[in-house]
VOSETI-872994 format. One record per residue: residue number from 1; x, y, z of N, C-alpha, C, O in turn. Coordinates in steps of 0.001 Angstrom, whole numbers, plus 500000, padded with zeros to 6 digits. Layout:
<rs>
[r NUM [X Y Z] [X Y Z] [X Y Z] [X Y Z]]
...
</rs>
This chain:
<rs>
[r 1 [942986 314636 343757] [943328 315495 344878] [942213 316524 345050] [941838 317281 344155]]
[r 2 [941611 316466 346565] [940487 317582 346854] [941110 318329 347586] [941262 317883 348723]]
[r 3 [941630 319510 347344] [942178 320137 348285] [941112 321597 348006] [940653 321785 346880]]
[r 4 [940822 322502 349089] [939646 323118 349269] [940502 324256 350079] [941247 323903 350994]]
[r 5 [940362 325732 349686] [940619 326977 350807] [939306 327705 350897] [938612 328001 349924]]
[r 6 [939058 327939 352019] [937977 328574 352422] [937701 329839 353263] [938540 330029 354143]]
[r 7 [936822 330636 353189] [937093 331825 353858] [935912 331625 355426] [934799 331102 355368]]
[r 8 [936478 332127 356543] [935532 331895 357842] [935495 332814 357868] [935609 333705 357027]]
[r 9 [935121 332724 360025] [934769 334492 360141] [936225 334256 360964] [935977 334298 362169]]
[r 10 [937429 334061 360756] [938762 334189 361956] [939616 334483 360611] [940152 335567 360382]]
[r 11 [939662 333339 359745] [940844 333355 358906] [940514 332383 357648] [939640 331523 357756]]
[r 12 [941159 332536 356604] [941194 331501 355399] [941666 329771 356234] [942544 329543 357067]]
[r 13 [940816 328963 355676] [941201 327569 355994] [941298 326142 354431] [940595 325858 353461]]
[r 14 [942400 325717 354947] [942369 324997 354019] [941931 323678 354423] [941780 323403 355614]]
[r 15 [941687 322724 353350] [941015 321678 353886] [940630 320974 352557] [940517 321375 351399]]
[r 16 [940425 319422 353341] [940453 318321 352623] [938909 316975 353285] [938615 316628 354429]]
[r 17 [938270 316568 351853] [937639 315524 352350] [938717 314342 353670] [939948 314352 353699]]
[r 18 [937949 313585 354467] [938178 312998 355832] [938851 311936 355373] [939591 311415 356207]]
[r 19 [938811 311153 353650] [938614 310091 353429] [939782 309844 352576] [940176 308756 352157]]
[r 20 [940383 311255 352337] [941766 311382 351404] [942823 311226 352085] [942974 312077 352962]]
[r 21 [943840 310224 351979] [944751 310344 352923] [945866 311101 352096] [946940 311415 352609]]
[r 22 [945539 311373 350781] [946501 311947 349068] [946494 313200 349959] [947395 313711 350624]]
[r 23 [945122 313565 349762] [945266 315087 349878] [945554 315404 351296] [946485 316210 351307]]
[r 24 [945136 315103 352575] [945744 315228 354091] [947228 315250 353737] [947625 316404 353900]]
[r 25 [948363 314329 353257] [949200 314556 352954] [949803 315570 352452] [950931 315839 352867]]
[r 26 [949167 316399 351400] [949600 317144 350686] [949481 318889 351513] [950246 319852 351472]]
[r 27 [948371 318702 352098] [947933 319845 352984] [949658 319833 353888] [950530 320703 353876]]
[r 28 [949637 318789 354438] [951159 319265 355115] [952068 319290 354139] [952804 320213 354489]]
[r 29 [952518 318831 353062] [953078 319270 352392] [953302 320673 352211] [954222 321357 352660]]
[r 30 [952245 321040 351425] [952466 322713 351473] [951956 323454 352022] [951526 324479 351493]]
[r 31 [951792 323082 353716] [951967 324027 354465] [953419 323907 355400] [953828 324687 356260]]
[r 32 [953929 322842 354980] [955332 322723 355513] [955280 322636 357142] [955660 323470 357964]]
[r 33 [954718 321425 357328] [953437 322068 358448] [954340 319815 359516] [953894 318676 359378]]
[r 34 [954831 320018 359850] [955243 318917 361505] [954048 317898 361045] [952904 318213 360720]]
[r 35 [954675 316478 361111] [953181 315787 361027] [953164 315214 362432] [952736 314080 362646]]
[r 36 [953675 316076 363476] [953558 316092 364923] [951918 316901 365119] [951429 316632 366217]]
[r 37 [951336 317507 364540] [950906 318415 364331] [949426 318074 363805] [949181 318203 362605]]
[r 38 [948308 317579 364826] [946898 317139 364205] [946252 317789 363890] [946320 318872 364472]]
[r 39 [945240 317667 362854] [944214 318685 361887] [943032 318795 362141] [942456 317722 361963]]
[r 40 [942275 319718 362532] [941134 319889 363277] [939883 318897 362170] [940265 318614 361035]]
[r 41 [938886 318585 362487] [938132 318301 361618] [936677 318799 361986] [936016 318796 363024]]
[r 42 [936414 319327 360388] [934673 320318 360750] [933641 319359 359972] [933615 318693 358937]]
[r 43 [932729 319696 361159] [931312 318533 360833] [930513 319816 360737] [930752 320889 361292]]
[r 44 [929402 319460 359828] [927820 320057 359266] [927492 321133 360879] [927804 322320 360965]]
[r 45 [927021 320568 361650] [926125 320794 362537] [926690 320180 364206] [927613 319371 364298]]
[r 46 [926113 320612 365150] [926905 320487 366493] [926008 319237 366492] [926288 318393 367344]]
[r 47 [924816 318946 365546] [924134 317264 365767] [925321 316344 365580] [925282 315333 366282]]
[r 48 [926270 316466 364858] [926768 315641 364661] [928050 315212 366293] [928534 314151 366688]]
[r 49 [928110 316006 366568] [928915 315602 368144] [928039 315456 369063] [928476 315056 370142]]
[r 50 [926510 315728 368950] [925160 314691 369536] [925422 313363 369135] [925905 312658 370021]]
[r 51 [925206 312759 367885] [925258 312029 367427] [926507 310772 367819] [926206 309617 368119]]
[r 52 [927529 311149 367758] [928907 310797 367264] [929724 311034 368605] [930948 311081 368478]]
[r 53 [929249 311172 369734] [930443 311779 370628] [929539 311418 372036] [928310 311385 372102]]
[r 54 [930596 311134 373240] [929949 311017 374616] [929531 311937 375220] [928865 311824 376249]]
[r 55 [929993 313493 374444] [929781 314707 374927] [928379 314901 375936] [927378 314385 375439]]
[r 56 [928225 315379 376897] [926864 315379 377700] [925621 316506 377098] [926068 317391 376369]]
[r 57 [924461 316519 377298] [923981 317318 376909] [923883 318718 377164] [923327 319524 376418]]
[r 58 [924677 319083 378697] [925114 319977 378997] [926156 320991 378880] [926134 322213 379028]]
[r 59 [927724 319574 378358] [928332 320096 377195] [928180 320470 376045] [929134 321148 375664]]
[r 60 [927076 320274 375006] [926603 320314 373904] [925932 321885 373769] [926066 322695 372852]]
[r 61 [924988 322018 375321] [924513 323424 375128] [925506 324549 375406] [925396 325676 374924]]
[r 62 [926361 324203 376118] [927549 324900 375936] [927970 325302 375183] [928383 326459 375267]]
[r 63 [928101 324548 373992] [928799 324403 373026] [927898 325607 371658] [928410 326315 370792]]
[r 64 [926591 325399 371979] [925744 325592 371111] [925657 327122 371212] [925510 327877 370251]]
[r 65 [925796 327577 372851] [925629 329107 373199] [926820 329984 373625] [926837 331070 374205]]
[r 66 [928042 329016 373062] [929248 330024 373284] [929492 331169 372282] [929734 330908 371104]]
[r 67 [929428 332475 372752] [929452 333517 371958] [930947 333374 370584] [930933 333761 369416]]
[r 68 [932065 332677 371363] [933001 333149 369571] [933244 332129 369496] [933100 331342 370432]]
[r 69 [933827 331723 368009] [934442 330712 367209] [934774 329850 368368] [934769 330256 369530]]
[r 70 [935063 328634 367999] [935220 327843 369022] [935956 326284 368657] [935512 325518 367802]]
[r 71 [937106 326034 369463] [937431 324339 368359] [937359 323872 370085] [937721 324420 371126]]
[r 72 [936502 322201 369651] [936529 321821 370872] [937447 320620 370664] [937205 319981 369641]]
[r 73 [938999 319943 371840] [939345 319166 371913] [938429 317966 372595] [937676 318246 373528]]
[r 74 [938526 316703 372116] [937555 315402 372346] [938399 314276 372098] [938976 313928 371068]]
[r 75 [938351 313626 373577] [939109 311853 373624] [938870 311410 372627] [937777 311652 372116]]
[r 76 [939795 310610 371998] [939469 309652 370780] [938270 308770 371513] [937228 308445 370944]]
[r 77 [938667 308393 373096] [937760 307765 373874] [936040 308066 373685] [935104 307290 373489]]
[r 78 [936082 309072 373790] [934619 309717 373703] [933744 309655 372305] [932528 309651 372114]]
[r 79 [934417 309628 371768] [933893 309600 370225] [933284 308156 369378] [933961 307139 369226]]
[r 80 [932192 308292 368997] [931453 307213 368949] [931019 306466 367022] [930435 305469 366598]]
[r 81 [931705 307632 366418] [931719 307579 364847] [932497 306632 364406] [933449 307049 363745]]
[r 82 [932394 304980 364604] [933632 304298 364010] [934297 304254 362473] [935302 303616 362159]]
[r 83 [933506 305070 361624] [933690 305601 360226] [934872 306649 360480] [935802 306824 359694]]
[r 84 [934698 307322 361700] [935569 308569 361920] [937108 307599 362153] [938135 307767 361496]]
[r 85 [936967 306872 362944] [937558 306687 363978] [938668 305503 362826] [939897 305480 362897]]
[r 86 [937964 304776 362012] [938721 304167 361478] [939304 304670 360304] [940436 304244 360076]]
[r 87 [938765 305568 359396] [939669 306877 358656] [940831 307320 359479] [941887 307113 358883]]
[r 88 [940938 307707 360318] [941772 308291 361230] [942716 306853 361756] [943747 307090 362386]]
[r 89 [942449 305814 361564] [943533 304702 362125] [944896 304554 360686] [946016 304043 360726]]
[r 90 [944160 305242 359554] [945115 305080 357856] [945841 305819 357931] [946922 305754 357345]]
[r 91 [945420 306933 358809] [946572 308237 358660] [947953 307706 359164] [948086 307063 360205]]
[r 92 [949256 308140 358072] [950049 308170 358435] [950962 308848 360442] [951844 308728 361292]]
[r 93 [950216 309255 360151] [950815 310373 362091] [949256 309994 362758] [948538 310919 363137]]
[r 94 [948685 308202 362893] [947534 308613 363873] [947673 308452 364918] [946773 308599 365745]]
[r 95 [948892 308089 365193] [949025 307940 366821] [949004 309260 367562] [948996 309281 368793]]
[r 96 [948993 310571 366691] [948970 311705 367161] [947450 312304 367901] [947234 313306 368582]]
[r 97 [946602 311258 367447] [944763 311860 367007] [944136 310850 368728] [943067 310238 368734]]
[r 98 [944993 310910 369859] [944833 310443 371002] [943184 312087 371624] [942154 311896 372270]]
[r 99 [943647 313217 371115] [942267 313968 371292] [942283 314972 369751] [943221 315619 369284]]
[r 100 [940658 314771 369141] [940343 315327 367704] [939446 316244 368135] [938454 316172 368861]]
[r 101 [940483 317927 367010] [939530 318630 367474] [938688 318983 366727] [938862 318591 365573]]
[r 102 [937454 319828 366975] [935945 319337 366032] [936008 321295 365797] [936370 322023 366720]]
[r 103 [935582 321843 364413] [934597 322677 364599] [933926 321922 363860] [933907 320831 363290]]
[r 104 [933014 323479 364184] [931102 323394 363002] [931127 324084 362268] [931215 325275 362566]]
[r 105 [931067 323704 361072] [930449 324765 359988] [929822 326211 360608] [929236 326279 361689]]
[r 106 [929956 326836 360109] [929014 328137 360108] [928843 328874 359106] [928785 330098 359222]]
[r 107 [928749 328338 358112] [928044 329177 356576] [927786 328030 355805] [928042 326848 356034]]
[r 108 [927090 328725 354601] [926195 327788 353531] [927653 326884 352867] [927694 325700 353200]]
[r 109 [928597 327304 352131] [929292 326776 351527] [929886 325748 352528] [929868 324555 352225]]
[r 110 [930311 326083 353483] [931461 324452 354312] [930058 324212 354700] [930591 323333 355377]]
[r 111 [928859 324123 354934] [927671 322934 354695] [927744 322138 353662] [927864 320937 353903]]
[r 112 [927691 322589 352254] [927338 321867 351029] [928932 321447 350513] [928887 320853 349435]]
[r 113 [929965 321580 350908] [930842 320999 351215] [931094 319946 351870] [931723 319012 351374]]
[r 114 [930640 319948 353079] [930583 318954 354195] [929239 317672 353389] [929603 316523 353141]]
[r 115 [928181 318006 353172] [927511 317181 352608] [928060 316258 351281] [927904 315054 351079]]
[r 116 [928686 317169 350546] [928979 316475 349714] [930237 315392 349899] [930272 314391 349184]]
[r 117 [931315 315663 350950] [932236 314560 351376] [932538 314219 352556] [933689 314013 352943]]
[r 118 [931444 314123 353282] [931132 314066 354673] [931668 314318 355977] [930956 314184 356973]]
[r 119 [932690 314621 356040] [933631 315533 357316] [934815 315996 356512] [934997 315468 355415]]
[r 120 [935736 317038 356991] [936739 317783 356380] [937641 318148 357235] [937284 318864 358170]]
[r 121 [939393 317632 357084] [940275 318031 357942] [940434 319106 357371] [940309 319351 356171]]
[r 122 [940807 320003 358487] [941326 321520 358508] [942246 321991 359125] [942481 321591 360265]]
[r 123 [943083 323069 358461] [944290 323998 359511] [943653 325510 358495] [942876 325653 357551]]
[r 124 [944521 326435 359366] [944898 327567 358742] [945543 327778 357245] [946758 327599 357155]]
[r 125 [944997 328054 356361] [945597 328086 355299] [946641 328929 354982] [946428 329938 354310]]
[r 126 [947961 328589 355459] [949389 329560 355525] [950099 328483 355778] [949819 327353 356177]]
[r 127 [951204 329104 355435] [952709 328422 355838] [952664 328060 356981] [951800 328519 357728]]
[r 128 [953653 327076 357448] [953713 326944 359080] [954778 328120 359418] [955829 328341 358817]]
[r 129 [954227 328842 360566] [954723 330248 361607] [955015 331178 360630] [956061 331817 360515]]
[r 130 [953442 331243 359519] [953654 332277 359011] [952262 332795 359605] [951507 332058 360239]]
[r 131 [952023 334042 359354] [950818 334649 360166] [949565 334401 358923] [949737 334439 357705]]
[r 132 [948151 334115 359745] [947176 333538 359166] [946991 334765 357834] [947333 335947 357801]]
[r 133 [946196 333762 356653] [946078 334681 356027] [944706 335141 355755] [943884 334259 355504]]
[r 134 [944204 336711 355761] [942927 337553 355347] [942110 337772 354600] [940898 337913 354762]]
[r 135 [942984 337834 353361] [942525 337721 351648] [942477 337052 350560] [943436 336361 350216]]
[r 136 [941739 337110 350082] [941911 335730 348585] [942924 336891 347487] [943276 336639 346334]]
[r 137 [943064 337499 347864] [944486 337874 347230] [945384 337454 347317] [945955 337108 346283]]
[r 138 [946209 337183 348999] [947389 337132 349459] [946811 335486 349315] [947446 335000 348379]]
[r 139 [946098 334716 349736] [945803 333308 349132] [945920 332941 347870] [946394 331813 347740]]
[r 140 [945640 333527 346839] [946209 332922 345404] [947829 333585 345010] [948365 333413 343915]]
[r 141 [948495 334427 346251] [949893 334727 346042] [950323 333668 346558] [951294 333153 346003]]
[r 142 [949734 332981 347811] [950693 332153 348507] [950437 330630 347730] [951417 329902 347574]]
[r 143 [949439 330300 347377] [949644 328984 347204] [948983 329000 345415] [948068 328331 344933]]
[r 144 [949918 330088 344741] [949690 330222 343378] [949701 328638 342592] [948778 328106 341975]]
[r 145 [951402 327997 342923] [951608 327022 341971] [950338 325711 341932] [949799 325144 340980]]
[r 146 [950187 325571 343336] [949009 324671 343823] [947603 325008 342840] [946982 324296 342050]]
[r 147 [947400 326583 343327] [946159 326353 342656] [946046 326738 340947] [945002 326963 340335]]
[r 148 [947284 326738 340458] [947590 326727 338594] [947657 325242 338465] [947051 324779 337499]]
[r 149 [948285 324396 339262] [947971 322959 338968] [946598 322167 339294] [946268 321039 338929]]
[r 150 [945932 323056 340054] [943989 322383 340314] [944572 321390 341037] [944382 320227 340683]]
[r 151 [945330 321664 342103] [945739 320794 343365] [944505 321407 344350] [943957 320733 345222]]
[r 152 [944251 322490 344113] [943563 323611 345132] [942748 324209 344484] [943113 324657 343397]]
[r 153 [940784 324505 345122] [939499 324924 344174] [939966 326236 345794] [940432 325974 346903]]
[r 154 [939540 327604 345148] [939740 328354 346702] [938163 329163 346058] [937884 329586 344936]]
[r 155 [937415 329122 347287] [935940 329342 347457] [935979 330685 348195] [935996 330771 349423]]
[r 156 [935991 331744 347337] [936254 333124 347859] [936414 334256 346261] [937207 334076 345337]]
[r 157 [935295 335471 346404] [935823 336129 345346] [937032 336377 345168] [937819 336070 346063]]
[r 158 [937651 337192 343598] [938804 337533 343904] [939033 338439 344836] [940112 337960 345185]]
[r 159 [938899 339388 345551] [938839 340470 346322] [938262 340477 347595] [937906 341417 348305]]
[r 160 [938226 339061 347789] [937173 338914 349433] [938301 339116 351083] [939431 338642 351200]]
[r 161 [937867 339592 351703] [938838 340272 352837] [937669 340093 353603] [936494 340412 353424]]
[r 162 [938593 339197 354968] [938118 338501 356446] [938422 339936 357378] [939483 340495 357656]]
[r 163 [936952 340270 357733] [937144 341428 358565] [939037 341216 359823] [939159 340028 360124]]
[r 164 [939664 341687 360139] [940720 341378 360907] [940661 341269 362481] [941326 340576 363251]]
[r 165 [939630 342195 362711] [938974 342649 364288] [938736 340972 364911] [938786 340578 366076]]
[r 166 [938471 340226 363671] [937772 338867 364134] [939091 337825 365142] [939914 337224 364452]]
[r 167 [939164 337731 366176] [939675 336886 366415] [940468 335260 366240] [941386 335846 365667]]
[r 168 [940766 334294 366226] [941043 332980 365784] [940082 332395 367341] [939897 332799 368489]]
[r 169 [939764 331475 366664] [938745 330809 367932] [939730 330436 369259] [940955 330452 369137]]
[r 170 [939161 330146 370358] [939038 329684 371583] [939238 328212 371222] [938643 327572 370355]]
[r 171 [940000 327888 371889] [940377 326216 371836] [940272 325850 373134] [940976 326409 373974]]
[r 172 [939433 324919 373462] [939199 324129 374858] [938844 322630 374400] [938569 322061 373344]]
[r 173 [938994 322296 375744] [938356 320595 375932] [937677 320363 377709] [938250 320724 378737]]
[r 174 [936513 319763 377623] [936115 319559 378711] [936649 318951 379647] [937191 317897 379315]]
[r 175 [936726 319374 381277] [937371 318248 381909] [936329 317501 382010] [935173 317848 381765]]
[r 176 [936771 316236 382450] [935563 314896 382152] [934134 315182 381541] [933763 315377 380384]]
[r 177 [933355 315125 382968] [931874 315163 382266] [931501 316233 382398] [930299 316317 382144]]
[r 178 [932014 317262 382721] [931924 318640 383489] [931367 319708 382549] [930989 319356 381431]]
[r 179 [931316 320547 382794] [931141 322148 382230] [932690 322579 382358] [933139 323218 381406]]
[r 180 [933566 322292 383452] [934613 322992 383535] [935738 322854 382156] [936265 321851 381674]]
[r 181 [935826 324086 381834] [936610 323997 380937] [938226 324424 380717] [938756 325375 381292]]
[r 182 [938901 323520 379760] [940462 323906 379977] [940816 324579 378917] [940968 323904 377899]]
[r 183 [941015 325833 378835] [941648 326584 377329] [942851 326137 377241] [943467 325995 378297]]
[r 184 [943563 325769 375864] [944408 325592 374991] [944547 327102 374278] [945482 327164 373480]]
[r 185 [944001 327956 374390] [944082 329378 373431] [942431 329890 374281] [941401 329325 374648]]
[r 186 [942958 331181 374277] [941370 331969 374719] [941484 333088 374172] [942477 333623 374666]]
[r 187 [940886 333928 373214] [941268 334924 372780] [940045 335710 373617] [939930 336933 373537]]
</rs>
C-alpha cells in the first residue's frame, strides 16, 4: 500500500500511485469518500497534457499562464495516454472517469514523487464534508491509525501550516476547442 499526504499551496492532499487499484481503494476508504466521486490525477509538468491530451496549443498556454491553482476537467475522449486510459478501465467506479481531472505538480517533492510512480490520483486529504485540512498536525490527528500502521508516508514537517489566505483551485473544462471556459468552482 502507497498511500502518500502531501502539503500544496490550497490544502493537504492525499494520494496514491495511478497503478494501485489497493491503495485508490483505500483512499476512499478512509476518506469515507462516494465512489460516485472521481479522483483528480497530477502529472510532472503541463508537457505531459502536451503530450497525452487533444488539448490545443492555445489551451495549453492558458493553462500555463493562469494566475491560481487550477484543476482542469478533460474528455476521456481527448486524452491520448492509453497507459492512462487503460489503468483507469480496472478501476472499480470507471464508468465514472467519462471527464479526468488533471493538476500539475508545483513543487520539488510531488515531482520526485511523480517520477518515481508515474501519475498520482488525488483528493483533499480529510474526511468527506469535513473542511480541508492546514496542518501536519491536525493530519497526523486525523488519519493517526493509518499512518501508525505505514498505510500512509505524510511528506510535511511536524509543524508545517498551509498559509489559509490560499484559496482551493479553480476547476474548469474547456468548451470544445475554445479558450471559452466553464467553471465547476472559481474562487
Amino acid at each position: 500500500m502507497n498511500l502518500f499526504i502531501l502539503p500544496t499551496n490550497t490544502c493537504f492532499w492525499i494520494a496514491c500511485p495511478i497503478s494501485e487499484i489497493g491503495s485508490y481503494k483505500k483512499i476512499y476508504e478512509i476518506k469515507t469518500r462516494d465512489f460516485s466521486k472521481p479522483l483528480a490525477i497530477l502529472c510532472e509538468k503541463i508537457d505531459y497534457l502536451r503530450q497525452n491530451t487533444k488539448l490545443t496549443e492555445k489551451q495549453l498556454d492558458f493553462l500555463s499562464n493562469y494566475k491560481k491553482p487550477w484543476t482542469i476537467l478533460i474528455d476521456k475522449e481527448k486524452i491520448t495516454d492509453k497507459n492512462l486510459l487503460n489503468q483507469i478501465s480496472k478501476l472499480p467506479n470507471s464508468e465514472i472517469y467519462e471527464k479526468i481531472a488533471f493538476r500539475v505538480a508545483h513543487n520539488f517533492m510531488h515531482s520526485k514523487l511523480i517520477r518515481l510512480n508515474w501519475l498520482l490520483f488525488l483528493t483533499s486529504a480529510n474526511k468527506s464534508n469535513n473542511p480541508e485540512i492546514l496542518s501536519s498536525i491536525k493530519v497526523k490527528e486525523e488519519f493517526k491509525e493509518e499512518i501508525e500502521n505505514f498505510w500512509i508516508k505524510v511528506f510535511a514537517h511536524n509543524d508545517f501550516c498551509i498559509n489559509s489566505s490560499q484559496t482551493a483551485s479553480d476547476i474548469f473544462e474547456f468548451i470544445w476547442d475554445s479558450n471559452e471556459i466553464k467553471y465547476l468552482r472559481k474562487n
